[in-house]
C-alpha positions as CSV (number, residue, x, y, z in Angstrom):
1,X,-15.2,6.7,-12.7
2,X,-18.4,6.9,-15.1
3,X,-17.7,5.4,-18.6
4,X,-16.2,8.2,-21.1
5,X,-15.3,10.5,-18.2
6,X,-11.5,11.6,-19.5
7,X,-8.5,10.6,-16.8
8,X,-6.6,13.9,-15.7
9,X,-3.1,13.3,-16.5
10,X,-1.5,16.4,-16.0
11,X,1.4,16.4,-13.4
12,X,0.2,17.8,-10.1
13,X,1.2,20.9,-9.1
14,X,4.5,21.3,-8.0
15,X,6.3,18.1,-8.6
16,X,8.4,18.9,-11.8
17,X,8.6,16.1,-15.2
18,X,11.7,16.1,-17.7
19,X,12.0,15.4,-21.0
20,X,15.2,13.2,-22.1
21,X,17.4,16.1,-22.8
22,X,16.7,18.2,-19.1
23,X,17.2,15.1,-17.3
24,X,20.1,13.8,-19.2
25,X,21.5,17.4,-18.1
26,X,21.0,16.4,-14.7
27,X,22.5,13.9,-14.5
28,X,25.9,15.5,-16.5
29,X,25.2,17.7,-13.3
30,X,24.7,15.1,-11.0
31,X,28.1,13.4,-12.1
32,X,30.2,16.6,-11.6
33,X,29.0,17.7,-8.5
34,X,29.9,13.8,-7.1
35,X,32.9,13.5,-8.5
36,X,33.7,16.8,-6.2
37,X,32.3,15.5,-3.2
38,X,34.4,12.0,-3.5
39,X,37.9,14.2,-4.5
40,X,37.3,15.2,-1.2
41,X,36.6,11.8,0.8
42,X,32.5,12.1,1.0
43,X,30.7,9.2,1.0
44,X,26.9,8.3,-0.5
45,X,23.9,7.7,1.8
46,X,20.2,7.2,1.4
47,X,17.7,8.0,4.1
48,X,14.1,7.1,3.5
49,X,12.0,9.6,1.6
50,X,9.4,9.5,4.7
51,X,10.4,9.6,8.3
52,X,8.3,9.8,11.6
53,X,7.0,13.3,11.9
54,X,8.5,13.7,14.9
55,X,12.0,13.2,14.0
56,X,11.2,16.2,11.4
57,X,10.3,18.3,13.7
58,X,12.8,18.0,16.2
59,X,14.8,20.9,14.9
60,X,13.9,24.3,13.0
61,X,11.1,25.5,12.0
62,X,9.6,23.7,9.4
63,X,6.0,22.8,10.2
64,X,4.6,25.1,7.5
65,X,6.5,23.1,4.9
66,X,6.1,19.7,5.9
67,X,3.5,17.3,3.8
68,X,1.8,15.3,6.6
69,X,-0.2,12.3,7.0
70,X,2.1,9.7,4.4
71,X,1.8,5.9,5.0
72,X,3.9,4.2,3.3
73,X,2.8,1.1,3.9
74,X,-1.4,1.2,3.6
75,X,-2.9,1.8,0.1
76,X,-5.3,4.4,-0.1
77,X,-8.4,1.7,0.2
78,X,-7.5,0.9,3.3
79,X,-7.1,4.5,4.4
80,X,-9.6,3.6,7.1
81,X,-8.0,1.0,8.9
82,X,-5.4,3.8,9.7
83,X,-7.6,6.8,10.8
84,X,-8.9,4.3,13.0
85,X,-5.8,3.2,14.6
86,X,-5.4,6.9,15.2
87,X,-1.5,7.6,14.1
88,X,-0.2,10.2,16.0
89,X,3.0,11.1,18.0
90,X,6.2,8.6,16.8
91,X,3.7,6.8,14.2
92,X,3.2,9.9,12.7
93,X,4.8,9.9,9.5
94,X,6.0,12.8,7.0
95,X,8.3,13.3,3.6
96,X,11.3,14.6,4.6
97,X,11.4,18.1,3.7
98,X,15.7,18.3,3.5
99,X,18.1,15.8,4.2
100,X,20.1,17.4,7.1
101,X,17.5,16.7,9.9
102,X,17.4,13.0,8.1
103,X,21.2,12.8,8.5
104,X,20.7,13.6,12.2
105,X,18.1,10.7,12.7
106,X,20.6,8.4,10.5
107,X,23.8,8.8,12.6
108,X,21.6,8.2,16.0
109,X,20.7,4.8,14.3
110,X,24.1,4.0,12.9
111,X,26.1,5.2,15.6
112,X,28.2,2.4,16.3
113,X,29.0,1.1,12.3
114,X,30.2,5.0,11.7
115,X,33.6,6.3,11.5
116,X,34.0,9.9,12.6
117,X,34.5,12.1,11.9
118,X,31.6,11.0,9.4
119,X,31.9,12.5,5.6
120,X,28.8,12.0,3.4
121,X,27.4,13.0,0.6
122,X,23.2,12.6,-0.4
123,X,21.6,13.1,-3.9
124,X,18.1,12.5,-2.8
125,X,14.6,14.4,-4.0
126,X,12.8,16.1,-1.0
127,X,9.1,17.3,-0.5
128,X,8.3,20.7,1.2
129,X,4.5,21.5,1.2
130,X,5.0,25.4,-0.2
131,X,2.9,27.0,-2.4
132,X,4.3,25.9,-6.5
133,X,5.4,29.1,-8.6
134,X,8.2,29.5,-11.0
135,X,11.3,28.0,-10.0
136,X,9.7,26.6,-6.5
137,X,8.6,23.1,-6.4
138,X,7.0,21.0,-4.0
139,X,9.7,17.7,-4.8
140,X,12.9,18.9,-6.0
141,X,16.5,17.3,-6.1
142,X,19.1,18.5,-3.0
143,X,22.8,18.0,-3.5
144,X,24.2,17.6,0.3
145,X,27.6,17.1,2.2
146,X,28.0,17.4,5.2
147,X,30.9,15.9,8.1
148,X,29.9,15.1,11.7
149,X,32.1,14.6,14.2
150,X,31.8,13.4,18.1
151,X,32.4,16.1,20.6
152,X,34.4,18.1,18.4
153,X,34.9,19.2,14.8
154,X,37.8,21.0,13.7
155,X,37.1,24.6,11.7
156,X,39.1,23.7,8.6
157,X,36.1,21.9,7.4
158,X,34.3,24.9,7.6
159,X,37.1,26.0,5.5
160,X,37.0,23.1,2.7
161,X,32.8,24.1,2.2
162,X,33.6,27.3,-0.4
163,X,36.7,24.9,-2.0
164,X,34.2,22.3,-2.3
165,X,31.4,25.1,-3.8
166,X,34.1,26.8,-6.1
167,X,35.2,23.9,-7.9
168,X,31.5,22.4,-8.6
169,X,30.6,25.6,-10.2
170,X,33.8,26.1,-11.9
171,X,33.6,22.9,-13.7
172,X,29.7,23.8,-14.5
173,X,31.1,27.0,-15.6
174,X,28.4,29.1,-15.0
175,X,30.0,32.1,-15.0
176,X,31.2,34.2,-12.0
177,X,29.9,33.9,-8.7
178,X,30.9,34.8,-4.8
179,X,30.8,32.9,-2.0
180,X,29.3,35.2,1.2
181,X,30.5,34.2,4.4
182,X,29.7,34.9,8.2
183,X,29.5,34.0,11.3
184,X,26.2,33.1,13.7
185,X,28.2,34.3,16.8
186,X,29.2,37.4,14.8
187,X,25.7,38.2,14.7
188,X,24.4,37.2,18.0
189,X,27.8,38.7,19.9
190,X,27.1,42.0,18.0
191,X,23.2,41.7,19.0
192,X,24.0,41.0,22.9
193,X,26.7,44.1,22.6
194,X,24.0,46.3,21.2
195,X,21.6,45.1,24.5
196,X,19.4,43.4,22.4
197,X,17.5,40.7,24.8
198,X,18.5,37.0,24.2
199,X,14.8,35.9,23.8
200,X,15.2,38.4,20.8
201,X,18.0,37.4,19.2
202,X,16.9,34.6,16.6
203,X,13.7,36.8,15.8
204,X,16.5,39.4,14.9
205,X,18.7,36.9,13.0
206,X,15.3,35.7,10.8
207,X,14.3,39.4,10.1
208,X,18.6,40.2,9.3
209,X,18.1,37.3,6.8
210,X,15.2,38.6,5.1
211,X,17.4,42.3,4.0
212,X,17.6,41.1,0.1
213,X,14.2,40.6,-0.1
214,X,12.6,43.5,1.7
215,X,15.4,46.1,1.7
216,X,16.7,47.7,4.5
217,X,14.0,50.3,5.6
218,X,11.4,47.4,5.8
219,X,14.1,45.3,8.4
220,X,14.5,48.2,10.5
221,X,10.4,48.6,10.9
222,X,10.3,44.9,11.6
223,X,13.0,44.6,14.4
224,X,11.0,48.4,15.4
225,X,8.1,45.9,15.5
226,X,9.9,43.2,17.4
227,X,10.6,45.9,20.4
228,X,13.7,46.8,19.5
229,X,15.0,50.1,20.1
230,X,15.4,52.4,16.8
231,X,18.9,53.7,17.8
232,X,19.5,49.7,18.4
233,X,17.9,48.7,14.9
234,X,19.9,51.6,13.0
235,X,23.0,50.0,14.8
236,X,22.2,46.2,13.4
237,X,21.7,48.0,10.0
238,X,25.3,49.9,9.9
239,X,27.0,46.6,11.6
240,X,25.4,44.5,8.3
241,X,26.4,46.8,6.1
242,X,30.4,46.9,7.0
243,X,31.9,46.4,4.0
244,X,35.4,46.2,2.6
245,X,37.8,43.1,1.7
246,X,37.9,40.3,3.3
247,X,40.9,41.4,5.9
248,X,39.4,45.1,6.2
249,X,36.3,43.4,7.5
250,X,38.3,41.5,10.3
251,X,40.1,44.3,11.2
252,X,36.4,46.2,11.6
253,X,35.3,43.4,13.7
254,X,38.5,43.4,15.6
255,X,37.7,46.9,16.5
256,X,34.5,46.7,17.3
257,X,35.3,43.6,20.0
258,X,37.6,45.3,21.6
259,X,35.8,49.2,21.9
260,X,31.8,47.0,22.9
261,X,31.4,45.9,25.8
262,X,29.7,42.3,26.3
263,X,32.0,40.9,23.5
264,X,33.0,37.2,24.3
265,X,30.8,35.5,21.9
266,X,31.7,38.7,18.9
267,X,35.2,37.8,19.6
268,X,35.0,34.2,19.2
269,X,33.0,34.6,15.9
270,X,35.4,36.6,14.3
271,X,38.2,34.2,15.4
272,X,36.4,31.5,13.6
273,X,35.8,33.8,10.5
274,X,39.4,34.4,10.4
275,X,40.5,30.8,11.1
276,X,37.9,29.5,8.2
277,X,39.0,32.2,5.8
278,X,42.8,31.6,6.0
279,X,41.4,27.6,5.8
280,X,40.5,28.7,2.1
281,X,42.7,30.4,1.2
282,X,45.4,28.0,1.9
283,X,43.2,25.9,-0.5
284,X,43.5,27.6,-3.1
285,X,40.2,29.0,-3.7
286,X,40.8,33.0,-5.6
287,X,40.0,35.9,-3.8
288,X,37.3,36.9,-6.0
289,X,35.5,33.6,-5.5
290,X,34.4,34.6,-1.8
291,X,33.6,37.1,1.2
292,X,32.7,38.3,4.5
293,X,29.0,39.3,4.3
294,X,27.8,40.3,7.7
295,X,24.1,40.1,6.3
296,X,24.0,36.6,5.9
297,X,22.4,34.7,8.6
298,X,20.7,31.9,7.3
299,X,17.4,31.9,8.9
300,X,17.2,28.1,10.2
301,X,17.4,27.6,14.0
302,X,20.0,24.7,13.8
303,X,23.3,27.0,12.7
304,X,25.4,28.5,15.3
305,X,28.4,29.1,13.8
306,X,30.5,29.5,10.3
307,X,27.3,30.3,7.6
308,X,27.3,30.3,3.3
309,X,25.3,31.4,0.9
310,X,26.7,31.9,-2.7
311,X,25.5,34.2,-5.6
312,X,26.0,34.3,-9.2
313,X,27.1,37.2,-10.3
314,X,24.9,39.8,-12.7
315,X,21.8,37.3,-12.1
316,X,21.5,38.0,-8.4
317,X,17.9,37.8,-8.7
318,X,18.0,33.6,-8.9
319,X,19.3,34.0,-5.2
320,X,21.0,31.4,-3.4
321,X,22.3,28.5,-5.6
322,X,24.4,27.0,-2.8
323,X,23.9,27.5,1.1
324,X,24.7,25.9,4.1
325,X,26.7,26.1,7.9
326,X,28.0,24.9,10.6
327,X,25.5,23.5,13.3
328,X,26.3,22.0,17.2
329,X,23.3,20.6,18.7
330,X,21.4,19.3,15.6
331,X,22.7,15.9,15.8
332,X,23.1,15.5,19.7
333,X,19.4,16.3,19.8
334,X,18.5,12.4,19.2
335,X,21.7,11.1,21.2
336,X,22.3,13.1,24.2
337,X,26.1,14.6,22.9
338,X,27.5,16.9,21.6
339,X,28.2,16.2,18.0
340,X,29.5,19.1,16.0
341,X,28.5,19.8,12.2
342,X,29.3,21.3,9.1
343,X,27.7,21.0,5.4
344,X,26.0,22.8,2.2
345,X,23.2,22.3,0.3
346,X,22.5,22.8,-3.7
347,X,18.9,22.8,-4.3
348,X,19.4,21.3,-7.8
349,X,16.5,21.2,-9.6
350,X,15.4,24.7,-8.5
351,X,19.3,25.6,-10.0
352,X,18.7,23.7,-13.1
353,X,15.1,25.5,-13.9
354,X,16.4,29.0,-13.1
355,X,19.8,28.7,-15.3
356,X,17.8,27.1,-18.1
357,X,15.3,29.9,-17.9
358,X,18.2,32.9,-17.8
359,X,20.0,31.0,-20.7
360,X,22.7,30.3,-18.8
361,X,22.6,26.4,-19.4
362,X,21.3,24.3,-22.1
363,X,20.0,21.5,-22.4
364,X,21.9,18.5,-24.0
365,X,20.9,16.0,-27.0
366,X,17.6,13.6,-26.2
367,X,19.7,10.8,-26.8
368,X,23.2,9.8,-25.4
369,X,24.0,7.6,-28.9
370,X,26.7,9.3,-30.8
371,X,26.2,7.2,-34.2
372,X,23.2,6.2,-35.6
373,X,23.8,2.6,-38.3
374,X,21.3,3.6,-41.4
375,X,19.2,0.3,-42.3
376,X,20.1,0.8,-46.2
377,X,18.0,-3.2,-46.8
378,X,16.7,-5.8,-44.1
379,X,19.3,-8.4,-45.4
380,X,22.2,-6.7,-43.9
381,X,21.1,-6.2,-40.6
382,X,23.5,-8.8,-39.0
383,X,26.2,-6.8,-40.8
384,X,24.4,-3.9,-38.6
385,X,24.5,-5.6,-35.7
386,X,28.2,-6.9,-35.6
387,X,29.4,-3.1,-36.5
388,X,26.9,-1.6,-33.7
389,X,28.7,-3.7,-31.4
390,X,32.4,-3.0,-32.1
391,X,31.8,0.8,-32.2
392,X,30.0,0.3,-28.4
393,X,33.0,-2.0,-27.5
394,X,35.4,1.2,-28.5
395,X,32.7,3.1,-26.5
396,X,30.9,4.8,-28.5
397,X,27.1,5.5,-28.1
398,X,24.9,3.6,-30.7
399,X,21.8,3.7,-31.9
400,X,20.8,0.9,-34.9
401,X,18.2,2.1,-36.9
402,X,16.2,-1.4,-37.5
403,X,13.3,-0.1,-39.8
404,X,13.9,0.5,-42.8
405,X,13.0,3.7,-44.7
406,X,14.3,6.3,-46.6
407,X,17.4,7.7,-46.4
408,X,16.5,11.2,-45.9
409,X,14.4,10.2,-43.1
410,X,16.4,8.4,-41.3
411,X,18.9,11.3,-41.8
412,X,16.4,13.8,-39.8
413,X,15.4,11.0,-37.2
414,X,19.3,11.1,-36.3
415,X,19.4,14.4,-36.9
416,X,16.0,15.9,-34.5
417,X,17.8,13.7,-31.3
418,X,21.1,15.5,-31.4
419,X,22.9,12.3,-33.2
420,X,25.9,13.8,-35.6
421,X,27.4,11.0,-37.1
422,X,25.5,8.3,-39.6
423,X,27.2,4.9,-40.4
424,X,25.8,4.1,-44.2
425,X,26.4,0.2,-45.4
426,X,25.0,-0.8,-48.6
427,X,25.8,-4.3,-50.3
428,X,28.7,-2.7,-52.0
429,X,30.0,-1.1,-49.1
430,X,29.7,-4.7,-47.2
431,X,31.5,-6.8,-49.8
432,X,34.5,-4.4,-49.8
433,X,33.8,-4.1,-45.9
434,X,33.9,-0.5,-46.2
435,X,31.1,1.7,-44.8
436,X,30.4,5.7,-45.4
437,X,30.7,8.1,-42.5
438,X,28.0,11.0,-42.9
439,X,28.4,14.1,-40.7
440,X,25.0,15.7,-39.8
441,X,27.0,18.7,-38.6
442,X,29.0,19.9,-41.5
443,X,27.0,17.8,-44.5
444,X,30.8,16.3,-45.1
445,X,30.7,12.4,-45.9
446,X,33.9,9.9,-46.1
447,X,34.6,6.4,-46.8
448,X,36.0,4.2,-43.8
449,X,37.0,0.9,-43.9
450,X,34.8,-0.6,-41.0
451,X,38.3,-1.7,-39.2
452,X,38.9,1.6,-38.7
453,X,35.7,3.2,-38.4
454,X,35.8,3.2,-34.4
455,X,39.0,5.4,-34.6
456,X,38.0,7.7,-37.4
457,X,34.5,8.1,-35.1
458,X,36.5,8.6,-31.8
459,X,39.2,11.0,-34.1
460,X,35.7,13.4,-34.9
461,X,34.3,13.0,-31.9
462,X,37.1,14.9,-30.3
């Protein structure tokens, strides 16, 4: 770099920077949403943020959004020394683009210091090489459980996924929103009923997926363009379009099975659906918290059976905050066996951009400290010090102000990070070992003795 030529320090595109108060709100979020997962047994993992390209692409379709060529272990002068080595194949290497493909890899390499079936949780950023706009970002923060079991997985923890999902957002409180369930085999029993080919059937589930987006004349010209039949493409619309309660949508289904011909795998899916949905309710989750939408077929490869995506209501727009399903062969792809799946997904810092941006959540304070100790003159400051530390030891955020200036000021510096409560100790104040307690929020200012000033804090505090 020529002398004088400026550095470009602008974040690249894509990869998202908080100030104090968006990522202190993450966190709050953070906290909630594991405190959940644990109140239901699921346990942290970390998997590598870069994993051999191979093990990425060993399920789904992904390779548009995968960021190739990382090395994690050359720097970028010795580039060279790789290209030559030509890296392909298993050395390959790639940032992992979610963390269920990741989970996959890690129980093949942990299989024997596992317990199934296997319950855990992953707070972990991943990378997906898309094109950065509004609310889409190129490394964002992913929320996941998921449980993994050895030959077989009972349904009921299909069942605990919208409990799981209703009480995270409840305790957000966002506002309303629905949890929309299905059924893969649902789909694909309805597809082979309707003689749809089976080499057709995932292209149909992909272009199914897509009717939110691009409405439903524009998915009956695409299956039209996929070589399906119009009378067969005007039958997938109606059968995505049954609507109804919960039970009234079973009983359709029910119908339909038994009147079809081909039905097997239709019959099976709704016997899971009903299975999963008497699963929540038994757990408690309100009847206005979830349904049976027939439209949702999450486009990845990997899911087969009981499928999730949840809304939030009046703001529709945001799409998907939470999403996931149930998947059989991911897993046994590295190992050989059968080793059934279920999880979800919240794509947090997508979630957090789009609610800040529709108003829905705000940001918190810059600063955790609760109580800000004026410096009223430098001679006091161990008397600063010692009352600093027993409002922290009562736990209470602190911030001591060690330069001295003017009141005022110091009055707006506590006052422009979100601090409400100003401890004032002057020489008087320390020979009667008193101290004044200044509320930025109402203006209203009392005298404490400074053996009860943690209580009298705490007592405001609420």
């Amino acid at each position: 770099m020529a002398k004088g030529d400026k550095i470009n320090f602008s974040t690249p595109s894509g990869f998202p920077e908080f100030l104090p108060s968006e990522k202190r709100l993450e966190l709050y979020l953070l906290d909630i949403i594991r405190r959940v997962f644990e109140s239901y047994g699921f346990t942290p993992i970390e998997t590598p943020a870069v994993e051999r390209l191979e093990v990425l692409q060993a399920k789904g379709n992904q390779g548009d959004n995968i960021i190739y060529g990382i090395d994690p272990i050359l720097p970028p002068n010795r580039q060279a020394e790789r290209d030559k080595s030509g890296e392909t194949g298993s050395e390959a290497r790639a940032l992992k683009f979610d963390q269920t493909v990741p989970l996959a890899a890690y129980i093949a390499r942990h299989l024997n210091e596992l317990t199934f079936p296997f319950a855990r949780y992953q707070m972990d950023v991943v990378f997906r090489g898309e094109r950065a706009k509004d609310g889409r970002f190129r490394q964002f923060r992913q929320c996941d459980i998921d449980v993994v079991a050895r030959r077989e997985l009972s349904l009921l923890y299909d069942a605990q996924m919208p409990a799981i999902i209703t009480e995270i957002f409840e305790a957000i409180n966002i506002g309303d929103f629905l949890i929309r369930i299905n059924n893969r085999k649902v789909l694909t029993g309805f597809f082979k009923s309707v003689g749809i080919a089976e080499d057709k059937i995932k292209s149909c589930i992909g272009i199914v997926d897509n009717l939110e987006k691009i409405g439903e004349n524009k998915v009956k010209q695409d299956l039209e363009k996929e070589g399906i039949l119009a009378e067969q493409a005007q039958k997938i619309i109606y059968f995505i379009k049954i609507d109804g309660s919960v039970d009234e949508i079973l009983d359709k289904l029910k119908h339909l099975a038994e009147n079809l011909s081909e039905t097997e795998q239709l019959s099976l899916g709704v016997t899971e659906l009903e299975t999963v949905i008497a699963g929540v309710r038994n757990l408690g989750v309100a009847e206005n918290r979830f349904c049976i939408d027939l439209s949702i077929a999450r486009g990845l490869d990997y899911y087969t059976g009981t499928v999730y995506e949840t809304t939030l209501l009046g703001h529709e727009a945001l799409g998907s905050i939470c999403s996931g399903g149930r998947y059989e062969e991911l897993v046994g792809i590295f190992l050989g066996e059968k080793m059934p799946g279920v999880g979800i997904s919240i794509g947090l810092t997508r979630l957090i951009s789009r609610l800040l941006k529709a108003g829905i959540l705000s940001t918190l304070a810059a600063t955790p400290a609760q109580v800000m100790v004026v410096n009223m003159q430098d001679d006091l400051m161990p008397t600063y010090l010692k009352v600093s530390q027993h409002l922290r030891q009562a736990g209470i955020n602190v911030i001591t102000n060690f330069d001295k200036r003017p009141l005022g000021k110091q009055f707006q510096l506590a006052d422009k990070q979100g601090i409400q409560f100003c401890v004032i100790i002057g020489s008087e104040e320390a020979a009667a070992q008193k101290s004044s307690l200044k509320d930025l929020k109402t203006g209203e200012q009392v005298e404490v003795l400074l053996v009860d000033l943690a209580e009298e804090v705490k007592r405001r505090l609420g």
